[in-house]
Jmol script that loads the backbone (N, CA, C; Angstrom):
load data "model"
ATOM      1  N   UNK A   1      13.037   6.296  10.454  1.00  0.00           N
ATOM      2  CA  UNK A   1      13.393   5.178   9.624  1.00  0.00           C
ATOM      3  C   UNK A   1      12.449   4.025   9.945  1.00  0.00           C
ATOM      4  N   UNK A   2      11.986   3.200   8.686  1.00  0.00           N
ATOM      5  CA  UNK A   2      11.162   2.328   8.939  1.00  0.00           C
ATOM      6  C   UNK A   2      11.667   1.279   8.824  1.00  0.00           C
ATOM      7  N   UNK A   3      11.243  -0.069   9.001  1.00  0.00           N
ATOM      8  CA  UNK A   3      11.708  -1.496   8.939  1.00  0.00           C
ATOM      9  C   UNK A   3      10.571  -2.227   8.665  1.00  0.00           C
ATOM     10  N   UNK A   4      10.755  -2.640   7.357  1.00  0.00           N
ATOM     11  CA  UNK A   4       9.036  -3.520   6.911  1.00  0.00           C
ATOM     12  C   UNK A   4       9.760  -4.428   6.388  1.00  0.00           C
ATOM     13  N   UNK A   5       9.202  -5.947   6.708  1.00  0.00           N
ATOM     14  CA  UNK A   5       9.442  -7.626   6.164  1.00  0.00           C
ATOM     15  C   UNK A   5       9.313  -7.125   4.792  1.00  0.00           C
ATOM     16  N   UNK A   6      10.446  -7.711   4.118  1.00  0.00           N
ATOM     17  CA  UNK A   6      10.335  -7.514   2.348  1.00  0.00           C
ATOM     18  C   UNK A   6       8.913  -8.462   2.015  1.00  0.00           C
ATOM     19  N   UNK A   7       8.248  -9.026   2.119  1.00  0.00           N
ATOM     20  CA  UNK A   7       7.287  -9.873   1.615  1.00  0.00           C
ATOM     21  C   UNK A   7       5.750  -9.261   3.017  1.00  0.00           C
ATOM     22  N   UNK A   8       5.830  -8.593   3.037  1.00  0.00           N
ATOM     23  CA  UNK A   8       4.271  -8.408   3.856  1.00  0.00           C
ATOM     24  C   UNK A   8       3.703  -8.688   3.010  1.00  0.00           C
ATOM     25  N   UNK A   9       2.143  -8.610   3.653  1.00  0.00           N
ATOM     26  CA  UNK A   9       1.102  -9.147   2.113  1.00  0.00           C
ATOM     27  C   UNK A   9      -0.256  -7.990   2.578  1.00  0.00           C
ATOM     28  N   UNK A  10       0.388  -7.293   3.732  1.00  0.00           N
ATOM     29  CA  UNK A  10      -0.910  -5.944   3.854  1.00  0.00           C
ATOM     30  C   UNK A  10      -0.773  -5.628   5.044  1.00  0.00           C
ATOM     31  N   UNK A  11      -1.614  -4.580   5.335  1.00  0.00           N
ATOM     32  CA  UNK A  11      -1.564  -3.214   6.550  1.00  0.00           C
ATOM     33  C   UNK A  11      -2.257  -3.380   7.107  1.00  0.00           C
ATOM     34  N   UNK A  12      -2.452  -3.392   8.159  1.00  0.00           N
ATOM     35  CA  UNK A  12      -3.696  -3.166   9.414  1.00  0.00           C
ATOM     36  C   UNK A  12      -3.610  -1.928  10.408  1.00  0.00           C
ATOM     37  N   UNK A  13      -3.994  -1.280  10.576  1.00  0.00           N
ATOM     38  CA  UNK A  13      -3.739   0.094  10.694  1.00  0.00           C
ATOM     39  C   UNK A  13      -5.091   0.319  11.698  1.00  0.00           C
ATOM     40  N   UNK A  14      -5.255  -0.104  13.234  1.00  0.00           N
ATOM     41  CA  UNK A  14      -6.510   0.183  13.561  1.00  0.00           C
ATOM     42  C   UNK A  14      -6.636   0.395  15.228  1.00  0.00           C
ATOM     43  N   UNK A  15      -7.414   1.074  15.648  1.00  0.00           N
ATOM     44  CA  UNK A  15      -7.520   1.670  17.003  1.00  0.00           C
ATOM     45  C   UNK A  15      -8.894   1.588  17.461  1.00  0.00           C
ATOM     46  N   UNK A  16      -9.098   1.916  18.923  1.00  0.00           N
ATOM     47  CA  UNK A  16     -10.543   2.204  19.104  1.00  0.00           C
ATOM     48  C   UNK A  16     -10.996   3.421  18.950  1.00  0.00           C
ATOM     49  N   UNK A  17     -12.114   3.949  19.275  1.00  0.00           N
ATOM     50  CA  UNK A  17     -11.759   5.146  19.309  1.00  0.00           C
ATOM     51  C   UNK A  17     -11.409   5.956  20.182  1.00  0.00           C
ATOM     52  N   UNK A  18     -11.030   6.946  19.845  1.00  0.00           N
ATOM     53  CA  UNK A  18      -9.744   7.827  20.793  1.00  0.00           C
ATOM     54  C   UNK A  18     -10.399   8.494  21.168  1.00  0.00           C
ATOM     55  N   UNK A  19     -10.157   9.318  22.345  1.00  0.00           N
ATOM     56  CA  UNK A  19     -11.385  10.594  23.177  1.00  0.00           C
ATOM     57  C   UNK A  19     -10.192  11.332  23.512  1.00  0.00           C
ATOM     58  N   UNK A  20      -9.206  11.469  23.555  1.00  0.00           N
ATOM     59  CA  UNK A  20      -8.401  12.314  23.933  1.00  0.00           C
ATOM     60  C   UNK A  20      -7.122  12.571  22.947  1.00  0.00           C
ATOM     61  N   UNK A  21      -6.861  11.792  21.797  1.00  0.00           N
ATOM     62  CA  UNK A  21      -5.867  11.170  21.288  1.00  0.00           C
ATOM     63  C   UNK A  21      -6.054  12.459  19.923  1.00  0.00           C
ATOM     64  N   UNK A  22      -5.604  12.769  19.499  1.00  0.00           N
ATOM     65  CA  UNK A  22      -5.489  14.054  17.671  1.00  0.00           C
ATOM     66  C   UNK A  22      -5.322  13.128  16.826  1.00  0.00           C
ATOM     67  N   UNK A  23      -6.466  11.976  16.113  1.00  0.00           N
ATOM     68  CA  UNK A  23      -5.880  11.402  15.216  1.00  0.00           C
ATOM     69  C   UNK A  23      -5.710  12.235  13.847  1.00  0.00           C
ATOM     70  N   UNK A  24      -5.467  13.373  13.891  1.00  0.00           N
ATOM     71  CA  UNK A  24      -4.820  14.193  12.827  1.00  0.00           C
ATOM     72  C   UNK A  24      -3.349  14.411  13.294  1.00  0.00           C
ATOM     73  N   UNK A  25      -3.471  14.112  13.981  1.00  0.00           N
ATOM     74  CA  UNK A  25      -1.773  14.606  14.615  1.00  0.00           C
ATOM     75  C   UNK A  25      -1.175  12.938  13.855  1.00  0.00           C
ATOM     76  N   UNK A  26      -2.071  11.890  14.829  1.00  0.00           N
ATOM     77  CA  UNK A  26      -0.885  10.759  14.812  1.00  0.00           C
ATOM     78  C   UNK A  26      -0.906  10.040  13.185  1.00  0.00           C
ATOM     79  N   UNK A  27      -1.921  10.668  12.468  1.00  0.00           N
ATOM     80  CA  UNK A  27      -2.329   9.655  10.536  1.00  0.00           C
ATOM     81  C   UNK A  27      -1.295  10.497  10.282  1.00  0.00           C
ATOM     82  N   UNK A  28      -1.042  12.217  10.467  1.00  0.00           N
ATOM     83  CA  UNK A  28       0.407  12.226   9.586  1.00  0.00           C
ATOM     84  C   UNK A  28       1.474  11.595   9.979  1.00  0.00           C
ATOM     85  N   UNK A  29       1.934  11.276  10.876  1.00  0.00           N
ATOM     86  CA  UNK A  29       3.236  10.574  11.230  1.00  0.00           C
ATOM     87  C   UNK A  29       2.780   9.259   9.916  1.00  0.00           C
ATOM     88  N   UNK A  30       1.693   8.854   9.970  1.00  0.00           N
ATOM     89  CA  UNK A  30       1.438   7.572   9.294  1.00  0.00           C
ATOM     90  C   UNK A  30       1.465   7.809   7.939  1.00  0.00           C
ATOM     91  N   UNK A  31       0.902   9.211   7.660  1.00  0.00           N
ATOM     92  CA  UNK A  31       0.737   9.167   6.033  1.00  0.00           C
ATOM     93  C   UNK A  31       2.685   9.951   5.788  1.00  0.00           C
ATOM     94  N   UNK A  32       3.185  10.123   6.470  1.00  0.00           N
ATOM     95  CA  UNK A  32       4.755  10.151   5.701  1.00  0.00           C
ATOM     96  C   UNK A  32       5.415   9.274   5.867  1.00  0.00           C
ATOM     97  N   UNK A  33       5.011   7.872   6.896  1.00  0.00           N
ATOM     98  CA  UNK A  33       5.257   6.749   6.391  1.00  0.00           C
ATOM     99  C   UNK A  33       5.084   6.337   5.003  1.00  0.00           C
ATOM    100  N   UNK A  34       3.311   6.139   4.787  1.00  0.00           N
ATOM    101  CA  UNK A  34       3.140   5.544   3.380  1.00  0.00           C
ATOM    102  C   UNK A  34       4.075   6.413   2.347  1.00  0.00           C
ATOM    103  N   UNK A  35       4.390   7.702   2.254  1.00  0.00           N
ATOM    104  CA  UNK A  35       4.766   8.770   1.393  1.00  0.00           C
ATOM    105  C   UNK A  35       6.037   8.100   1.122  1.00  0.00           C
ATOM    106  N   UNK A  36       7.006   8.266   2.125  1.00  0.00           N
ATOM    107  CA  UNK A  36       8.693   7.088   2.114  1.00  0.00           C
ATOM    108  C   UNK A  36       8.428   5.974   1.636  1.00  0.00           C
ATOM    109  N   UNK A  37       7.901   4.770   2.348  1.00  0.00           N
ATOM    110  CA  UNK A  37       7.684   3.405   1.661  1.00  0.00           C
ATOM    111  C   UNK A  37       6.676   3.059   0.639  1.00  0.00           C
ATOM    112  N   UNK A  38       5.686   3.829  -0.027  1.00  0.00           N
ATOM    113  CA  UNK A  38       4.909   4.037  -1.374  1.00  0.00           C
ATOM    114  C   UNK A  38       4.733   2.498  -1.301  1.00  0.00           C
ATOM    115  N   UNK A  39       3.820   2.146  -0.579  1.00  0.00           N
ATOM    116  CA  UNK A  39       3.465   0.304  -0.332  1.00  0.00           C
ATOM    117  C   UNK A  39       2.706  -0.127  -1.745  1.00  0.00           C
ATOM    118  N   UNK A  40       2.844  -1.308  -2.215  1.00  0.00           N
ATOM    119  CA  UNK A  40       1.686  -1.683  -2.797  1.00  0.00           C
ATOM    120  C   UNK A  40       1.498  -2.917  -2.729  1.00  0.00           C
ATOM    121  N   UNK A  41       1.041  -3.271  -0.965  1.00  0.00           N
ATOM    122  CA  UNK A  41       0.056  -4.019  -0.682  1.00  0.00           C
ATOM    123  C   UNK A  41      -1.026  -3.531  -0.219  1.00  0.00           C
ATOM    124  N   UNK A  42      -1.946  -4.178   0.065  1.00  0.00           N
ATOM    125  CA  UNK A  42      -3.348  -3.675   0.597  1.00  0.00           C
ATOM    126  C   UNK A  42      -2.924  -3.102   2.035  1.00  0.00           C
ATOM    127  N   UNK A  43      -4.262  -2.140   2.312  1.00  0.00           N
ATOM    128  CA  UNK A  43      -3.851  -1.253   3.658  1.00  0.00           C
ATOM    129  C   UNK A  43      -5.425  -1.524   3.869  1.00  0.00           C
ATOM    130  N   UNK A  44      -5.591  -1.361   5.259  1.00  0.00           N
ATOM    131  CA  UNK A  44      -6.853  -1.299   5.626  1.00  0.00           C
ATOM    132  C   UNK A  44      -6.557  -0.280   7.192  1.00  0.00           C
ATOM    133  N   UNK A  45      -7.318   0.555   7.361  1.00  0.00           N
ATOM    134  CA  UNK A  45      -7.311   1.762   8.445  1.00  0.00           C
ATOM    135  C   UNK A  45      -8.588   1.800   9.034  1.00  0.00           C
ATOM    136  N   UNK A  46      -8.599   1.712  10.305  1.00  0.00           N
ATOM    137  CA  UNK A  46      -9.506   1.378  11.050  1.00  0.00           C
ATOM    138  C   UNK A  46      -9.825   2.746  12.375  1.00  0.00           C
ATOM    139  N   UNK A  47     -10.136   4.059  12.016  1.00  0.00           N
ATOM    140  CA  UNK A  47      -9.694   4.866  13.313  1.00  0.00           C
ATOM    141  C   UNK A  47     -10.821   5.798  13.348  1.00  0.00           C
ATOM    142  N   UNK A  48     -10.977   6.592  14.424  1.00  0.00           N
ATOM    143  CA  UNK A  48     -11.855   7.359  14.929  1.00  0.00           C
ATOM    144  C   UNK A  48     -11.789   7.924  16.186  1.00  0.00           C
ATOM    145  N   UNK A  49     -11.955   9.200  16.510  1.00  0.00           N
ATOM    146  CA  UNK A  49     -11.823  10.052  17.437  1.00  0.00           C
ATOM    147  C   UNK A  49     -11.218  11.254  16.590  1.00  0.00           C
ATOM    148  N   UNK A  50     -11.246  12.011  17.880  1.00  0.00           N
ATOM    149  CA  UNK A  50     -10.981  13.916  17.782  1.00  0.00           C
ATOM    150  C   UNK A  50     -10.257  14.500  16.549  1.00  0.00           C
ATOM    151  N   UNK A  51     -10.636  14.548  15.476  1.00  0.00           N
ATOM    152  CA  UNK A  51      -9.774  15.390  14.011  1.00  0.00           C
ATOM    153  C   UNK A  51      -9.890  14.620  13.137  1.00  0.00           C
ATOM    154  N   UNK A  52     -10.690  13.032  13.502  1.00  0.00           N
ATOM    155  CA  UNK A  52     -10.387  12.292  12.296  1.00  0.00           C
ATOM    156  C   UNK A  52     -11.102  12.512  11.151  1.00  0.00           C
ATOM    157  N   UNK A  53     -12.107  13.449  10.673  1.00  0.00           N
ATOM    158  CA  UNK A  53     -12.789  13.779   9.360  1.00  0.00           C
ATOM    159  C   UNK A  53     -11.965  14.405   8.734  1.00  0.00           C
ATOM    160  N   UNK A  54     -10.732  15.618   9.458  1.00  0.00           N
ATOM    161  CA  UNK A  54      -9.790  15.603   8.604  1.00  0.00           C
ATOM    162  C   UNK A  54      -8.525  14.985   8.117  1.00  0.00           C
ATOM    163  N   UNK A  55      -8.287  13.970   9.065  1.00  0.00           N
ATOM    164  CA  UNK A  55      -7.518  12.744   8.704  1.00  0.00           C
ATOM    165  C   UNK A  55      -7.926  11.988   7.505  1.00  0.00           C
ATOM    166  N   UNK A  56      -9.131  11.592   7.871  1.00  0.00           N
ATOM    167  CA  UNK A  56      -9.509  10.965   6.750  1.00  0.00           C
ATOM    168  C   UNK A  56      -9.775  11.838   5.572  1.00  0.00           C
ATOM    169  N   UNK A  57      -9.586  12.554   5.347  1.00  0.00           N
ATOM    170  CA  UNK A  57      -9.110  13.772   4.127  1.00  0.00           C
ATOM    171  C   UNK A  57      -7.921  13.866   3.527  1.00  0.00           C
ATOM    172  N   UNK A  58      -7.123  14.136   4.687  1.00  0.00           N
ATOM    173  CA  UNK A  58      -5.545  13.341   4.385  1.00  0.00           C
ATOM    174  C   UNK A  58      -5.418  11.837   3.359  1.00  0.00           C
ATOM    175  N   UNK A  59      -5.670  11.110   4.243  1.00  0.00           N
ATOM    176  CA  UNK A  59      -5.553   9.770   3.837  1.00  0.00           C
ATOM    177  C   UNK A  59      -6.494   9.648   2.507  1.00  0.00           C
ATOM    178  N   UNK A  60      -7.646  10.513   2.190  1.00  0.00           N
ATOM    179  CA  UNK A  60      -7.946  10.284   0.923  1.00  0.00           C
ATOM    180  C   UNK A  60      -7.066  10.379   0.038  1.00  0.00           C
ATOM    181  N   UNK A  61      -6.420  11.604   0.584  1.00  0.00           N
ATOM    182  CA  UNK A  61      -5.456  12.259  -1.225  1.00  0.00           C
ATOM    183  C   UNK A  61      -4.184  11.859  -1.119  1.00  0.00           C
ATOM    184  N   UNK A  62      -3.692  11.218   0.061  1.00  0.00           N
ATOM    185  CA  UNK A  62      -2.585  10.587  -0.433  1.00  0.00           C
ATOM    186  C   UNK A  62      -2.793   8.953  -0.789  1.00  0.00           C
ATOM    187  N   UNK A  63      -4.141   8.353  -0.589  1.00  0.00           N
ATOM    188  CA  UNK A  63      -4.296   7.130  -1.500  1.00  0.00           C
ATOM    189  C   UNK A  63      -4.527   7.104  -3.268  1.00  0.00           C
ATOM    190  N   UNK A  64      -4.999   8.894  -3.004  1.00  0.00           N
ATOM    191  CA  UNK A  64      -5.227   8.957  -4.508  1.00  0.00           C
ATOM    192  C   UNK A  64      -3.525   9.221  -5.194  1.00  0.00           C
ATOM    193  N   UNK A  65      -3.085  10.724  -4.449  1.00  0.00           N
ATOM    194  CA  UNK A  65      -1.702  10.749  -5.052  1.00  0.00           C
ATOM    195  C   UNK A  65      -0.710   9.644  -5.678  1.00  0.00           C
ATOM    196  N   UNK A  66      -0.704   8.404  -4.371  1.00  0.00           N
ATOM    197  CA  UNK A  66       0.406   7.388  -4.510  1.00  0.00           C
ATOM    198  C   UNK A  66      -0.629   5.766  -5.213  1.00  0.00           C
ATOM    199  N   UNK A  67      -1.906   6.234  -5.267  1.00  0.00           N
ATOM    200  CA  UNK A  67      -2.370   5.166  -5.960  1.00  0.00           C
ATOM    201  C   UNK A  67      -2.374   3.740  -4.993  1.00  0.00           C
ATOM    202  N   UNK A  68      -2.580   3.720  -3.327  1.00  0.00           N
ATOM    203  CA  UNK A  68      -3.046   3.120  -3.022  1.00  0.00           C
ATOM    204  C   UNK A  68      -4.065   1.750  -3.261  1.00  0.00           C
ATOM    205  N   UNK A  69      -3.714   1.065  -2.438  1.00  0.00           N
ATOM    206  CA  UNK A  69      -5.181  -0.274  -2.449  1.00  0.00           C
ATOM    207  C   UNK A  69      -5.393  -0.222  -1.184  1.00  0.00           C
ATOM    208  N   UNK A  70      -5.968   1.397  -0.069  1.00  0.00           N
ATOM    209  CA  UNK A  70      -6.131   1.619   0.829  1.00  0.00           C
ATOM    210  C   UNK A  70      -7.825   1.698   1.006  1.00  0.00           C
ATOM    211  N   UNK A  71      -8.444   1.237   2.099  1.00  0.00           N
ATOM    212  CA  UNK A  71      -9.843   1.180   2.394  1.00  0.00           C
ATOM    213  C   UNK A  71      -9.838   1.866   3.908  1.00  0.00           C
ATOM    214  N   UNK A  72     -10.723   2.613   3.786  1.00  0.00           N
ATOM    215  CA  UNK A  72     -10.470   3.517   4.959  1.00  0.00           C
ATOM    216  C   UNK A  72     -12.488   3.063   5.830  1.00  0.00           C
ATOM    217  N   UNK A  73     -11.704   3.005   7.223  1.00  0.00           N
ATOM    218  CA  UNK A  73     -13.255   2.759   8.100  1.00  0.00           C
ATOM    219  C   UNK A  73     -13.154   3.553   9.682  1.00  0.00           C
ATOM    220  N   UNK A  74     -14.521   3.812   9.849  1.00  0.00           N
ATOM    221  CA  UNK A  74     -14.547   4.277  11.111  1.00  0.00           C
ATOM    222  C   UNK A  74     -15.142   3.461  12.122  1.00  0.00           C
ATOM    223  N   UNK A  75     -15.330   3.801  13.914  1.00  0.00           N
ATOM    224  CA  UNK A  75     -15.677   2.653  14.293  1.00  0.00           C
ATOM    225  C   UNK A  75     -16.978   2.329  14.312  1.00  0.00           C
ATOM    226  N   UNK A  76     -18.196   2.790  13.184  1.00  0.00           N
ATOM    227  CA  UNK A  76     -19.181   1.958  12.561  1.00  0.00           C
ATOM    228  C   UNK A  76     -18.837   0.766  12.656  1.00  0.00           C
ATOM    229  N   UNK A  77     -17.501   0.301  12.172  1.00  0.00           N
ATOM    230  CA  UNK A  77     -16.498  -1.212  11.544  1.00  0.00           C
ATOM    231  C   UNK A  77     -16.036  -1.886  12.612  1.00  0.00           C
ATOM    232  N   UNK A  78     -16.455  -2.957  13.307  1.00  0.00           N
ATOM    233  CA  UNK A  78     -15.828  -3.278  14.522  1.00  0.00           C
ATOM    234  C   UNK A  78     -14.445  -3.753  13.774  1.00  0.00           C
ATOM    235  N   UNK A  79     -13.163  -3.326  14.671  1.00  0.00           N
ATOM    236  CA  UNK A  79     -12.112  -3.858  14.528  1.00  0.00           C
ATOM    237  C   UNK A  79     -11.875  -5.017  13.831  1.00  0.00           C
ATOM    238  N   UNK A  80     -12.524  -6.105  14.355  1.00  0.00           N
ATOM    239  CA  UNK A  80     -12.126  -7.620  13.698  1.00  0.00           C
ATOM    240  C   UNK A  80     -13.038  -7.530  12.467  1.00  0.00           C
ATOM    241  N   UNK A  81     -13.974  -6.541  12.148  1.00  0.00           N
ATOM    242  CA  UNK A  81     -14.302  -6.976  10.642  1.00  0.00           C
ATOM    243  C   UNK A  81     -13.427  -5.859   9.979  1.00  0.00           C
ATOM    244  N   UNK A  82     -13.019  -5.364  10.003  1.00  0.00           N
ATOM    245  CA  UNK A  82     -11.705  -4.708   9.602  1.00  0.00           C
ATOM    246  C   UNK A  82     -10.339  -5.428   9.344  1.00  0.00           C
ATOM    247  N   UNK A  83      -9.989  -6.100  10.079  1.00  0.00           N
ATOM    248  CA  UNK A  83      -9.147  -7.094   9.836  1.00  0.00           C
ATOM    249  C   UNK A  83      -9.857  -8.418   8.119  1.00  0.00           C
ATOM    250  N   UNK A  84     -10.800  -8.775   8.861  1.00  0.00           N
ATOM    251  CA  UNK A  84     -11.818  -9.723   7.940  1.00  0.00           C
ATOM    252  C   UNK A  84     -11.479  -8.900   6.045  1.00  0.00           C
ATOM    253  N   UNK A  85     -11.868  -7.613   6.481  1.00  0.00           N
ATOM    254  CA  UNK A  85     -12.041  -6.766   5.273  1.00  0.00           C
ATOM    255  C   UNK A  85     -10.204  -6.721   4.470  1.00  0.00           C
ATOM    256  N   UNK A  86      -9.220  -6.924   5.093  1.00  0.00           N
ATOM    257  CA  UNK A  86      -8.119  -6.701   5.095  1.00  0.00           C
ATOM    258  C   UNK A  86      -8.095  -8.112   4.576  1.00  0.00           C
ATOM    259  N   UNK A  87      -8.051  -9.074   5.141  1.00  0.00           N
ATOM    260  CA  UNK A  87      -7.896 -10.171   4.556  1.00  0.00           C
ATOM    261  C   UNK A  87      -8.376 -10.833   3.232  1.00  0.00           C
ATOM    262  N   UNK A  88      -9.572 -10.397   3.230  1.00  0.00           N
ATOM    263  CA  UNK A  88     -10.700  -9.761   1.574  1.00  0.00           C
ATOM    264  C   UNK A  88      -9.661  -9.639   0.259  1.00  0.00           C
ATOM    265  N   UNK A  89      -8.900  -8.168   0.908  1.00  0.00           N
ATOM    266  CA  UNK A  89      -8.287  -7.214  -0.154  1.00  0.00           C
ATOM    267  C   UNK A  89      -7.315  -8.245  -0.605  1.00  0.00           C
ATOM    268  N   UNK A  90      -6.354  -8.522   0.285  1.00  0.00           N
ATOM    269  CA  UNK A  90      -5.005 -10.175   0.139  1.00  0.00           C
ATOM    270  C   UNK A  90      -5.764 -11.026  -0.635  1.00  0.00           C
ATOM    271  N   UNK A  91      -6.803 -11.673  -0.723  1.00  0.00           N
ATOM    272  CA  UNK A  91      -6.764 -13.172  -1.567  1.00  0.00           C
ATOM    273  C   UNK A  91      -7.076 -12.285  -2.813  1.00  0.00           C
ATOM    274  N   UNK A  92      -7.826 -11.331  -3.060  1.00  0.00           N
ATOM    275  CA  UNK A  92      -8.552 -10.289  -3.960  1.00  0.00           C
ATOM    276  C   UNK A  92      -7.208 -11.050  -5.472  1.00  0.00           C
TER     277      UNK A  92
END
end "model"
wireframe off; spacefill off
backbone 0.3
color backbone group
């Protein structure tokens, strides 16, 4: 069960990268979040380490399925311009 402020205004969704961590394991816990609460504020995802090319496969088709305003980055993206980029999508 989730608990989200009725008025958020967007997602930040971001880590360093992981060396030991399955971020295929932990984006599904995340993508049957989005699946239950079907958000439509901006999301911004910030992750990288061990499985994440197929995470981020995941997270493609369920931004496409549910029609997302999701932007997906790896850590090319330092964290705080990830945030920056998140804040972008909000005044957008």
């Amino acid at each position: 069960m989730i608990f989200l402020p009725k008025e958020l205004n967007g997602l930040l969704h971001v880590g360093g990268t992981a060396n030991n961590t399955n971020i295929l394991r932990t984006m599904k816990g995340f993508i049957q979040a989005l699946r239950e609460e079907k958000p439509d504020y901006p999301i911004v995802v910030r992750r990288d380490g061990p499985q994440a090319d197929e995470a981020f496969e995941l997270l493609l088709e369920v931004r496409e399925e549910l029609g997302l305003d999701m932007k997906l980055y790896r850590n090319d993206l330092p964290m705080t311009e990830s945030a920056e980029k998140l804040m972008e999508m909000i005044e957008e």
